[in-house]
C-alpha positions in Angstrom: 10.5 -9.1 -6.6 12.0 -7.8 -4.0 11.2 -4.3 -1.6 13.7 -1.9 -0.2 12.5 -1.4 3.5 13.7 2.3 5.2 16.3 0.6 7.1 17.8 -0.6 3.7 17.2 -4.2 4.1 16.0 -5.9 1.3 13.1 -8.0 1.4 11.1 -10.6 -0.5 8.1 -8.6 -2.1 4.8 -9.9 0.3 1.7 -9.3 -1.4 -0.7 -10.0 1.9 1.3 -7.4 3.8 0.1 -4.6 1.8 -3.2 -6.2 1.5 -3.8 -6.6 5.2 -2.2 -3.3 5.7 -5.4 -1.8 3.4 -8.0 -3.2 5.0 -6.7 -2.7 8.6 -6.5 0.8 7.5 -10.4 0.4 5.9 -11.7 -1.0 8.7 -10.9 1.9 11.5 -13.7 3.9 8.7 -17.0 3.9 7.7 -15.7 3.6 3.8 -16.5 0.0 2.3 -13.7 -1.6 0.5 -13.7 -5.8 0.0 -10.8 -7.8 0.0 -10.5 -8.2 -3.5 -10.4 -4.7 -4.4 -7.7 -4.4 -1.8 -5.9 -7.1 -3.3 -6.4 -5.2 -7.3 -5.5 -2.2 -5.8 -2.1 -3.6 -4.1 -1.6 -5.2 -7.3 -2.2 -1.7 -9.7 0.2 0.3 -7.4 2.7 -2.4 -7.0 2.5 -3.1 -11.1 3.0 0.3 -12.0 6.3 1.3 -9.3 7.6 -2.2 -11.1 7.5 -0.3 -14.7 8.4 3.1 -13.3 11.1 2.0 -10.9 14.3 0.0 -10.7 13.7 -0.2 -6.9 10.8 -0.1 -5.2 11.1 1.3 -1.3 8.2 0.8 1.3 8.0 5.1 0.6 7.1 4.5 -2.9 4.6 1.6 -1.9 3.0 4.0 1.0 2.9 6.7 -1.8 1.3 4.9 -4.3 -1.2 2.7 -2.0 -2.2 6.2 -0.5 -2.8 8.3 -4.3 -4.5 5.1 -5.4 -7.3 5.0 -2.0 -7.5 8.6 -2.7 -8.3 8.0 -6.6 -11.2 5.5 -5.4 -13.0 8.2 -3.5 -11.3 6.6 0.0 -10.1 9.3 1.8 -10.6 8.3 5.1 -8.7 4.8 4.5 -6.2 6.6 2.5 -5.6 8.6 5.5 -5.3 6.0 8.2 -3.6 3.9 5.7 -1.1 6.7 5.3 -0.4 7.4 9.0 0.3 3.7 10.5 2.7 2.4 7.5 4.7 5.6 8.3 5.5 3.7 11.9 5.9 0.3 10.2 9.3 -0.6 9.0 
């Protein structure tokens, strides 16, 4: 699969990026969230834009990562999460 980035490249679809993004984001809170709900939770969002959407952008990954934190009672990751993939490209 492959991810529209903001700049318009298109990129090979990297699992880990998201993953790692998540629990860089966790980790800056007091929330608890394990690597392998991370990984489910990546995988949910990522399954779901693939059904919904005939591209998927980094906007609609942010978007989605961010609902679905917010949906497991993870605001303050959701948050974080949120505000540094908005400076990643």
């Amino acid at each position: 699969m492959k991810i529209t980035k903001r700049s318009g490249n298109v990129v090979i679809y990297d699992d880990e990026k998201i993953v790692s993004s998540i629990l860089k984001a966790n980790s800056e809170t007091d929330e608890e969230l394990s690597p392998k709900a991370a990984a489910y939770l990546s995988d949910a969002v990522i399954g779901r834009l693939a059904k919904e959407h005939d591209i998927i952008t980094t906007a609609l990954i942010r978007d989605g990562v961010y609902r679905a934190l917010l949906e497991r009672g993870l605001p303050m990751t959701a948050t974080r999460y949120r505000d540094f993939s908005k400076t990643e490209a």
